[in-house]
PDB file with one MODEL, atoms N, CA, C and O in Angstrom:
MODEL        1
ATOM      1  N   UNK A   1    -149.666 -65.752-175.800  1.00  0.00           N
ATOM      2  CA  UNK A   1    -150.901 -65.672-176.553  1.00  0.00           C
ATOM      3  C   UNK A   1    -151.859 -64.740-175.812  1.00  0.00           C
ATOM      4  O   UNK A   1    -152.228 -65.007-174.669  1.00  0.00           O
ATOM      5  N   UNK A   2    -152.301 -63.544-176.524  1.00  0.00           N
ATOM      6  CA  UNK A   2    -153.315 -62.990-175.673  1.00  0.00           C
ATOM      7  C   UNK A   2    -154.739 -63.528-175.504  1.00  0.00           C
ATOM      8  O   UNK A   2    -154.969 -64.433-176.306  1.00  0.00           O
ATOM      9  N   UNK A   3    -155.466 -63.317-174.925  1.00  0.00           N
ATOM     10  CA  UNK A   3    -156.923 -63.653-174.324  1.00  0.00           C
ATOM     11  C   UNK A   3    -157.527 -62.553-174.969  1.00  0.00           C
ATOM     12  O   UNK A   3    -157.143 -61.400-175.166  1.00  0.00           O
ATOM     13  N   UNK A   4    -158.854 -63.341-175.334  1.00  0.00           N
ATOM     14  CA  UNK A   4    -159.597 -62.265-176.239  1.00  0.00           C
ATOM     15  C   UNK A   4    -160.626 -61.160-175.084  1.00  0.00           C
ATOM     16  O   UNK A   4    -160.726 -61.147-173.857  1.00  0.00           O
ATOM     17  N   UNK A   5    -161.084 -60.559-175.865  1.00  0.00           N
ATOM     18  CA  UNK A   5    -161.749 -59.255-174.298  1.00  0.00           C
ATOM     19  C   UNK A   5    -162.370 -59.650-173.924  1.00  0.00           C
ATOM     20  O   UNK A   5    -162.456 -60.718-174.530  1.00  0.00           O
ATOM     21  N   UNK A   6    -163.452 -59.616-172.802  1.00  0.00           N
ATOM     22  CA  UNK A   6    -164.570 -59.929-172.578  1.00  0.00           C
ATOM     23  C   UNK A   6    -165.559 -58.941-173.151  1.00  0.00           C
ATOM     24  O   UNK A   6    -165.224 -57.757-173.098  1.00  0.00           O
ATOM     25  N   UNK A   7    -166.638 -59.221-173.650  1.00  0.00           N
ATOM     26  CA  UNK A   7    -167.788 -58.182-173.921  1.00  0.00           C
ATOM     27  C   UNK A   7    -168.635 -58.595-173.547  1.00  0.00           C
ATOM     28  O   UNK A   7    -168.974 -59.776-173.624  1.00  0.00           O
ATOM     29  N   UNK A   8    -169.685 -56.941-172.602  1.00  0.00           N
ATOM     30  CA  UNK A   8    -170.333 -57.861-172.456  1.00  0.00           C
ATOM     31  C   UNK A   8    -171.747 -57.548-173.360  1.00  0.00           C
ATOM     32  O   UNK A   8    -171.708 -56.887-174.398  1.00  0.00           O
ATOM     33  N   UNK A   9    -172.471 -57.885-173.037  1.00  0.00           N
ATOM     34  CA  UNK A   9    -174.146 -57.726-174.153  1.00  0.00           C
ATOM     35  C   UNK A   9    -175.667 -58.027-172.636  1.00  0.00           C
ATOM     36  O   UNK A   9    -176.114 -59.010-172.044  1.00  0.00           O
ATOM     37  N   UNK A  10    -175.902 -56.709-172.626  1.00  0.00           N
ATOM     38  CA  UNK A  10    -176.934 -56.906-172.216  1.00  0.00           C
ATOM     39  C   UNK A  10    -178.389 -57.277-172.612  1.00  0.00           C
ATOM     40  O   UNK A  10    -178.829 -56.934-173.709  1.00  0.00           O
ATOM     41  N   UNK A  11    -179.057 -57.902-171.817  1.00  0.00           N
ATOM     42  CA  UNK A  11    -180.419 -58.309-172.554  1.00  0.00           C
ATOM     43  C   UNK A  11    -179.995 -59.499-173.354  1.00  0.00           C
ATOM     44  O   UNK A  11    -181.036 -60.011-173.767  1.00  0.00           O
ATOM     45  N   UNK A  12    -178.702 -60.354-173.871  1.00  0.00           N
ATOM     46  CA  UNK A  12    -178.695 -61.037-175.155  1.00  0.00           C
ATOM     47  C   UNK A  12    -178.537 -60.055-176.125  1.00  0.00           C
ATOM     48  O   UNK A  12    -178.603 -60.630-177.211  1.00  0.00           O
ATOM     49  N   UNK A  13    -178.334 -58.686-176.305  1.00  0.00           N
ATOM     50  CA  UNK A  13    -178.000 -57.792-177.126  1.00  0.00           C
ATOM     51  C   UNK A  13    -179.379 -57.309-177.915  1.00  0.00           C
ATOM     52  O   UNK A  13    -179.452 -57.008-179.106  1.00  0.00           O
ATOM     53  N   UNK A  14    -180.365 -57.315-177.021  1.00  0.00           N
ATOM     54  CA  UNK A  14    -181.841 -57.149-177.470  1.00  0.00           C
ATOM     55  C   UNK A  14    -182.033 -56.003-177.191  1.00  0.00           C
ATOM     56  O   UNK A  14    -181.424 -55.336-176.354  1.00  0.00           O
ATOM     57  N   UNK A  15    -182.977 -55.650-177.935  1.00  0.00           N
ATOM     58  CA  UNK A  15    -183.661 -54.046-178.378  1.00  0.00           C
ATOM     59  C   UNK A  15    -185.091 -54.163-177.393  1.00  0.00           C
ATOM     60  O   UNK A  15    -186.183 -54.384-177.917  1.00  0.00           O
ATOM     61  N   UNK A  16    -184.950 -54.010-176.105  1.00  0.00           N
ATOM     62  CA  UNK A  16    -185.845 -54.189-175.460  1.00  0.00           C
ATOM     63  C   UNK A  16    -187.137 -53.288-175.629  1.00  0.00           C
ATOM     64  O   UNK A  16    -188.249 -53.814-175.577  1.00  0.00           O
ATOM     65  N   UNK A  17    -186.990 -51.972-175.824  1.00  0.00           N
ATOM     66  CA  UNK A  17    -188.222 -51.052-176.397  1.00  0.00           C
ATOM     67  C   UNK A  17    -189.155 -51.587-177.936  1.00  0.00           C
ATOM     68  O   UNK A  17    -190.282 -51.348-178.369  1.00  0.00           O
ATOM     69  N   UNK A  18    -187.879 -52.481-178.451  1.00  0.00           N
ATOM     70  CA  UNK A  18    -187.963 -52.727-179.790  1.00  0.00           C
ATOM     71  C   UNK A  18    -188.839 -54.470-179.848  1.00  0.00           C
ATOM     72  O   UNK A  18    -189.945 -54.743-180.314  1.00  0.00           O
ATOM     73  N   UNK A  19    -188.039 -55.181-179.325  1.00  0.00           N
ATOM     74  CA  UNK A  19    -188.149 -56.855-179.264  1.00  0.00           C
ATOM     75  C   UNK A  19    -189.333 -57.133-178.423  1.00  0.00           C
ATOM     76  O   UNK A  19    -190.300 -57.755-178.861  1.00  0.00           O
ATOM     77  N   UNK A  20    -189.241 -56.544-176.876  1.00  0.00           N
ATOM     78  CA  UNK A  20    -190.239 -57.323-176.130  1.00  0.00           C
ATOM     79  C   UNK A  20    -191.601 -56.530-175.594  1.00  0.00           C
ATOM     80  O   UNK A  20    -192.082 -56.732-174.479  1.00  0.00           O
ATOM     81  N   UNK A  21    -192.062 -55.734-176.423  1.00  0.00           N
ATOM     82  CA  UNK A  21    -193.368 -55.519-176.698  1.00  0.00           C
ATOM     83  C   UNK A  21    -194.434 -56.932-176.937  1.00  0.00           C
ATOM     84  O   UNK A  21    -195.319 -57.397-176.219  1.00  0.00           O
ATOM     85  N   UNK A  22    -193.919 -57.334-178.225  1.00  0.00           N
ATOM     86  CA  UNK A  22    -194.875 -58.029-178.758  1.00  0.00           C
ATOM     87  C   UNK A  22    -195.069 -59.641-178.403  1.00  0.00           C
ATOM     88  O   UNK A  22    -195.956 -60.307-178.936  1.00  0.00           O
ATOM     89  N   UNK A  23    -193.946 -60.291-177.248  1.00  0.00           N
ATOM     90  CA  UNK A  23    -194.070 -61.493-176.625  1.00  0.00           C
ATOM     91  C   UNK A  23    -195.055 -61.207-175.275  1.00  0.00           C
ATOM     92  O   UNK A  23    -195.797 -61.957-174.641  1.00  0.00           O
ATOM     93  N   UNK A  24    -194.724 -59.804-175.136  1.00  0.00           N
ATOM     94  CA  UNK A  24    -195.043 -59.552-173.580  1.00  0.00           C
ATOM     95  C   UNK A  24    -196.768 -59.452-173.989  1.00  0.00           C
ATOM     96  O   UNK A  24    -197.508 -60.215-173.368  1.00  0.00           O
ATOM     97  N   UNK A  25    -197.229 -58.759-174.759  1.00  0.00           N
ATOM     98  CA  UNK A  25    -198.368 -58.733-175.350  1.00  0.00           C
ATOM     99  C   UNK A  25    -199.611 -59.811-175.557  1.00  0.00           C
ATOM    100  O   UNK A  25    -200.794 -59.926-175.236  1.00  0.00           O
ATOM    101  N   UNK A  26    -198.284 -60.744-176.519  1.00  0.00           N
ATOM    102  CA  UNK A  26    -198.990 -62.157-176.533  1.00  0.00           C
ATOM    103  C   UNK A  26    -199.288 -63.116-175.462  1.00  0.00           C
ATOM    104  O   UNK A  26    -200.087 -64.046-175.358  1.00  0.00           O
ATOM    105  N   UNK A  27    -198.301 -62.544-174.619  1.00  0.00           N
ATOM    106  CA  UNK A  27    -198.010 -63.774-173.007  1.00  0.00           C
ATOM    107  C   UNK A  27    -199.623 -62.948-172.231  1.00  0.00           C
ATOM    108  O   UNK A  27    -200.631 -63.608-171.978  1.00  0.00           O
ATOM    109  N   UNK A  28    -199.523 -61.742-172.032  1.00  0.00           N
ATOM    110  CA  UNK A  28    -200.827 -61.049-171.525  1.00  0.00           C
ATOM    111  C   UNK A  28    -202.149 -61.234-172.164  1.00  0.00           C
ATOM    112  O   UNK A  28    -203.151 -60.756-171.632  1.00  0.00           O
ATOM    113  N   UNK A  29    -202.221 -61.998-173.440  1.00  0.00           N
ATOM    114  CA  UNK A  29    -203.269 -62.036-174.235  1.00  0.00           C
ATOM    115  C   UNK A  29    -203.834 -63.372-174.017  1.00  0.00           C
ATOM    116  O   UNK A  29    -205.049 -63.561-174.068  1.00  0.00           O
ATOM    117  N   UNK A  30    -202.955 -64.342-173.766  1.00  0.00           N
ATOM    118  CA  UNK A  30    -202.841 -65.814-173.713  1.00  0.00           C
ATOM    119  C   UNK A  30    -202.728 -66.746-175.068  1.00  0.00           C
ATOM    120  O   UNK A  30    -203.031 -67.916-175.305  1.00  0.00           O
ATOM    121  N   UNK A  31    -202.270 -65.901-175.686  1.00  0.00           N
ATOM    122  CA  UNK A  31    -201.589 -66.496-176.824  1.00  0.00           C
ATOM    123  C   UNK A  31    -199.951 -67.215-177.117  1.00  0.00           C
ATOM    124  O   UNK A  31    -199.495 -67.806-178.096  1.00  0.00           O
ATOM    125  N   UNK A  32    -199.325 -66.830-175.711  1.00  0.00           N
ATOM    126  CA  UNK A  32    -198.018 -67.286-175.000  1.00  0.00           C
ATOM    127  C   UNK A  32    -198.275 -68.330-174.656  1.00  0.00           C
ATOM    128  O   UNK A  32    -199.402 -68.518-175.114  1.00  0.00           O
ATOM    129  N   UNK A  33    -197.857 -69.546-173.909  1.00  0.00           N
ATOM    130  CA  UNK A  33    -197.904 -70.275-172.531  1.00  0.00           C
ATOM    131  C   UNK A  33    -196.310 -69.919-172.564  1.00  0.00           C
ATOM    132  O   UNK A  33    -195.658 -70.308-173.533  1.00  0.00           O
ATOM    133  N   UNK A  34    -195.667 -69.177-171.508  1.00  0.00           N
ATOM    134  CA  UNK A  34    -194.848 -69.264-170.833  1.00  0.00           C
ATOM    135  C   UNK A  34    -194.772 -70.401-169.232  1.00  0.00           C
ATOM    136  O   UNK A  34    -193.987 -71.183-168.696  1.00  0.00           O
ATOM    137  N   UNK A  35    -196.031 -69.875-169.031  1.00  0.00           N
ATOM    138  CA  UNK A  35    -196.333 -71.028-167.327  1.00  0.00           C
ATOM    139  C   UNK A  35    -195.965 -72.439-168.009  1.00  0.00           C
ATOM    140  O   UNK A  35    -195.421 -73.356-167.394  1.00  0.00           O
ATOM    141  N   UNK A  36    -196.307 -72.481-169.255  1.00  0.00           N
ATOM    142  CA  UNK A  36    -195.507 -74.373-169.238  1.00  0.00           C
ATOM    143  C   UNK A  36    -194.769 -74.759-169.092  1.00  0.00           C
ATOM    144  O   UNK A  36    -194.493 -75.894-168.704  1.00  0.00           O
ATOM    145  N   UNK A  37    -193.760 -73.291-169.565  1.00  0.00           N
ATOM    146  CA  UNK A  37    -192.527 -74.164-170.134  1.00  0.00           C
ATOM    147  C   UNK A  37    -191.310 -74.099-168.467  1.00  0.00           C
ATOM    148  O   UNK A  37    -190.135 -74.449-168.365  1.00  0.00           O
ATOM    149  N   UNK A  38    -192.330 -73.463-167.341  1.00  0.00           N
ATOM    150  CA  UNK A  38    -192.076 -73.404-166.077  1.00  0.00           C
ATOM    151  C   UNK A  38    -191.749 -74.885-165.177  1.00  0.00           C
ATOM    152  O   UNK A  38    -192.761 -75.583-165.246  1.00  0.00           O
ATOM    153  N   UNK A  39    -190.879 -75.430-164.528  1.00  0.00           N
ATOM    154  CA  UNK A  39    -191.158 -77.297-163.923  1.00  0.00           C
ATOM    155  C   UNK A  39    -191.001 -76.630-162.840  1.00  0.00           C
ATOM    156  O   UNK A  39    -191.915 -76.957-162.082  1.00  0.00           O
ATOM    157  N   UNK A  40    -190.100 -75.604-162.192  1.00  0.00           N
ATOM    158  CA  UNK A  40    -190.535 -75.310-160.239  1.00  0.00           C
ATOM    159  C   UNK A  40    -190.331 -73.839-160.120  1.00  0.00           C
ATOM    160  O   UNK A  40    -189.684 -73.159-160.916  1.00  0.00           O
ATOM    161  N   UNK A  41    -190.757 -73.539-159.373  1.00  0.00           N
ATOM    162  CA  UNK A  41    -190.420 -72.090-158.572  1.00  0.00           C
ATOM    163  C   UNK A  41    -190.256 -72.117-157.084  1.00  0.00           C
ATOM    164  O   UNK A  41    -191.138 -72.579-156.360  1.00  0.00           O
ATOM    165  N   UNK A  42    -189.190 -71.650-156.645  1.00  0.00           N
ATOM    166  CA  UNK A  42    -188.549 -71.270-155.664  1.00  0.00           C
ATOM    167  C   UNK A  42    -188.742 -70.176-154.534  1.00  0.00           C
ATOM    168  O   UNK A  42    -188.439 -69.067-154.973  1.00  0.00           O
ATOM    169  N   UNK A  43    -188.938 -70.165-153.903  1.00  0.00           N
ATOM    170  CA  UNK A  43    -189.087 -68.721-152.825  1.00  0.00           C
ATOM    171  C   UNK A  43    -187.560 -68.575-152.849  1.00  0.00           C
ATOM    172  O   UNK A  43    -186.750 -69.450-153.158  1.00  0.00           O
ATOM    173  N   UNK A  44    -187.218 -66.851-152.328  1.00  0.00           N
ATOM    174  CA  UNK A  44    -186.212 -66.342-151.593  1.00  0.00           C
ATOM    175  C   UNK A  44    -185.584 -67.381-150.891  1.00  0.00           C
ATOM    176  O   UNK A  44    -184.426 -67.716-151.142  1.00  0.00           O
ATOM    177  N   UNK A  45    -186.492 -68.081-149.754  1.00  0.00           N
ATOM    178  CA  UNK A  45    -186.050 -68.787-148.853  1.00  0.00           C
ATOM    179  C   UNK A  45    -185.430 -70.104-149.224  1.00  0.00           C
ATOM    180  O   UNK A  45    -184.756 -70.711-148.391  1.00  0.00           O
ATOM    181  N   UNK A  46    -185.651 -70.637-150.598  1.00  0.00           N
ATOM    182  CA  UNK A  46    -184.871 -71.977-151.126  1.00  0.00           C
ATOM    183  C   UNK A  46    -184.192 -71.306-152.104  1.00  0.00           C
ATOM    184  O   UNK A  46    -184.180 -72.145-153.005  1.00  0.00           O
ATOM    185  N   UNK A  47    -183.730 -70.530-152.436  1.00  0.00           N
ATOM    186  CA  UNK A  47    -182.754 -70.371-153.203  1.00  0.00           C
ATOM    187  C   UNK A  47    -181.870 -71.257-153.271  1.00  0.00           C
ATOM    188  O   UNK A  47    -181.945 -72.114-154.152  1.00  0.00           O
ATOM    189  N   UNK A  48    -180.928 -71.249-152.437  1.00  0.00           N
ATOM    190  CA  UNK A  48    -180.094 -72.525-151.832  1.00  0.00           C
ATOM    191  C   UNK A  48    -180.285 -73.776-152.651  1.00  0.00           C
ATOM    192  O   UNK A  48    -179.376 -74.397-153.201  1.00  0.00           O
ATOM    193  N   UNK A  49    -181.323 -74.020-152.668  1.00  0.00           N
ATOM    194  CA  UNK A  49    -181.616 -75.319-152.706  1.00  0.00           C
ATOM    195  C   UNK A  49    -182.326 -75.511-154.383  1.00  0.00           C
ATOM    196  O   UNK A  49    -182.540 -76.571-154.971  1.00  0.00           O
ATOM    197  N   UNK A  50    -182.528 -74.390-154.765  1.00  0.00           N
ATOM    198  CA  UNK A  50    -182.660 -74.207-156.489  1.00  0.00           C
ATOM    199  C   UNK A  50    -181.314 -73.815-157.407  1.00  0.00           C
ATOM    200  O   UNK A  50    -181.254 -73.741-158.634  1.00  0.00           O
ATOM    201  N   UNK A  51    -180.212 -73.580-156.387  1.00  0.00           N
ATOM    202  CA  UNK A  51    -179.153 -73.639-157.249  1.00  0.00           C
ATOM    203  C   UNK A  51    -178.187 -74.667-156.891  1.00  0.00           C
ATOM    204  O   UNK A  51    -177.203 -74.868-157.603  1.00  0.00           O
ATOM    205  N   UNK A  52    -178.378 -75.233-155.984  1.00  0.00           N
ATOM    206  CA  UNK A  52    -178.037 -77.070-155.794  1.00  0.00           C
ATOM    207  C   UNK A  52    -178.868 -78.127-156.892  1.00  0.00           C
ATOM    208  O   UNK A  52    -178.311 -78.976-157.588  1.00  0.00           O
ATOM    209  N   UNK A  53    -180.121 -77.884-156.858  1.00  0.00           N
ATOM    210  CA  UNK A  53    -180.457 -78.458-158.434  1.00  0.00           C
ATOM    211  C   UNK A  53    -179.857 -77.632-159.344  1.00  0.00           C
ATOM    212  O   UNK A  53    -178.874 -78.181-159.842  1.00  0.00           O
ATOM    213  N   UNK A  54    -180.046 -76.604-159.730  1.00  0.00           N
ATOM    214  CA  UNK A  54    -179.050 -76.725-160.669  1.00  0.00           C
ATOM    215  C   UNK A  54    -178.203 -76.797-160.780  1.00  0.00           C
ATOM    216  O   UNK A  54    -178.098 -76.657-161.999  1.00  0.00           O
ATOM    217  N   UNK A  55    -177.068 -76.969-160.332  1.00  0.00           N
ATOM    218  CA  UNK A  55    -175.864 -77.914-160.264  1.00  0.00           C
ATOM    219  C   UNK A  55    -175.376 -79.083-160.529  1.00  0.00           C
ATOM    220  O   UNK A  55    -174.518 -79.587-161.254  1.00  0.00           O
ATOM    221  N   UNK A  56    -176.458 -79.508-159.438  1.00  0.00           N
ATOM    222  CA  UNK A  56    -176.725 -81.184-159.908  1.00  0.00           C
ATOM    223  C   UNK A  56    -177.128 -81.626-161.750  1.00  0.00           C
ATOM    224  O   UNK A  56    -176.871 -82.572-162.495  1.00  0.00           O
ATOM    225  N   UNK A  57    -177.724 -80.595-161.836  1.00  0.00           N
ATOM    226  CA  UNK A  57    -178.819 -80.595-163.640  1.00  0.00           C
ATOM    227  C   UNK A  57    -179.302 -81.280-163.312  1.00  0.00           C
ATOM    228  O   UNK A  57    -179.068 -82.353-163.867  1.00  0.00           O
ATOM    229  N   UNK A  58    -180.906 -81.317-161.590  1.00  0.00           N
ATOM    230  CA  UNK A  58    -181.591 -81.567-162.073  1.00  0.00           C
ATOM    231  C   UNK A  58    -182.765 -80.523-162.218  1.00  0.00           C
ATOM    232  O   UNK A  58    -183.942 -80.746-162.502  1.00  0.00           O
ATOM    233  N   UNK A  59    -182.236 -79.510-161.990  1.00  0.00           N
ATOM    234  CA  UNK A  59    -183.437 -78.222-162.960  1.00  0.00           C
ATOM    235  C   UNK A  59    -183.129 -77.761-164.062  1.00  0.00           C
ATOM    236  O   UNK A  59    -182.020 -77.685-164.591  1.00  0.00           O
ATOM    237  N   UNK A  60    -184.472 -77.336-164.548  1.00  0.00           N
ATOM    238  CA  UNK A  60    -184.510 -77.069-165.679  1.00  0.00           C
ATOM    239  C   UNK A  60    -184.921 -75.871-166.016  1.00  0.00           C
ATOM    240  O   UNK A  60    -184.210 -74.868-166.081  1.00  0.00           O
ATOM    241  N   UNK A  61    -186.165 -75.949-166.255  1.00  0.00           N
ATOM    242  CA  UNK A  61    -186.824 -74.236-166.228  1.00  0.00           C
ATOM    243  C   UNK A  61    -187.381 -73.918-164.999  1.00  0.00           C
ATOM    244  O   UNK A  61    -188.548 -74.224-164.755  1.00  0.00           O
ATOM    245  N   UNK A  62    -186.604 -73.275-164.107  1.00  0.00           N
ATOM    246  CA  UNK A  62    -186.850 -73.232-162.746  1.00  0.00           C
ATOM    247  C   UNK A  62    -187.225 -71.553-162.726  1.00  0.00           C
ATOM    248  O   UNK A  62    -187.075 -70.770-163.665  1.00  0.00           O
ATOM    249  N   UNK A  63    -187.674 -71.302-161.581  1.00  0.00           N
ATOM    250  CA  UNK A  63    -187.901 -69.680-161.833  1.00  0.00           C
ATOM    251  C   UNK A  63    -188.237 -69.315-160.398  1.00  0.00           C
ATOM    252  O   UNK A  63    -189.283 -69.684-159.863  1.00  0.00           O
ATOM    253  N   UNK A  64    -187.249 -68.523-159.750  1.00  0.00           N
ATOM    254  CA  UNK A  64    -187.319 -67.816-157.990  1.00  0.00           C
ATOM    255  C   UNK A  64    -188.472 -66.481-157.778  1.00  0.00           C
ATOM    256  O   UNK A  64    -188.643 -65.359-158.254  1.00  0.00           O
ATOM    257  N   UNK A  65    -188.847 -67.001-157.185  1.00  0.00           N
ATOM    258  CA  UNK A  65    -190.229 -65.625-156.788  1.00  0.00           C
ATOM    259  C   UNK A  65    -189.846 -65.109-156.160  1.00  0.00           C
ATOM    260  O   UNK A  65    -189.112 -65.607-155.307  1.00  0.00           O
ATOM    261  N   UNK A  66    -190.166 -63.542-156.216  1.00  0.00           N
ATOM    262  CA  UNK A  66    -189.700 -62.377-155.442  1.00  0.00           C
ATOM    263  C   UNK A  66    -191.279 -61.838-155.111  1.00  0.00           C
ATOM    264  O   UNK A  66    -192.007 -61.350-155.976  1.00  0.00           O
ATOM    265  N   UNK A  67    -191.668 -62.026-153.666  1.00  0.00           N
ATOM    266  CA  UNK A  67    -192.558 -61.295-153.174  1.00  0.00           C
ATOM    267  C   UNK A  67    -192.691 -59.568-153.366  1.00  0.00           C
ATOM    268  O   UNK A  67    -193.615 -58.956-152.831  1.00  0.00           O
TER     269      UNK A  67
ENDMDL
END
């Protein structure tokens, strides 16, 4: 039986010039809340330890800061 291809799709197959104008807009306007839907952020230095929660599942919308 063959295996089907892999493809891949960048972005989610999004039209980035096209699609994320107008979230990025709204998020800068404050018509977004993105920061809510945020529960931790991570430094460089816990990485480690933000992808051990997620592993575990117990993160969720986690998000690593890059200085």
């Amino acid at each position: 039986m063959a295996r089907p291809p892999i493809t891949r799709s960048p972005s989610g197959g999004a039209r980035p010039a096209e699609d994320f104008p107008a979230p990025a807009a709204a998020y800068l306007d404050g018509r977004l809340d993105l920061d809510g839907l945020i529960t931790a952020r991570f430094g460089l230095a816990a990485i480690n330890e933000g992808c051990s929660a997620l592993t575990r599942g117990a993160a969720t919308r986690r998000v690593v800061v890059v200085p």
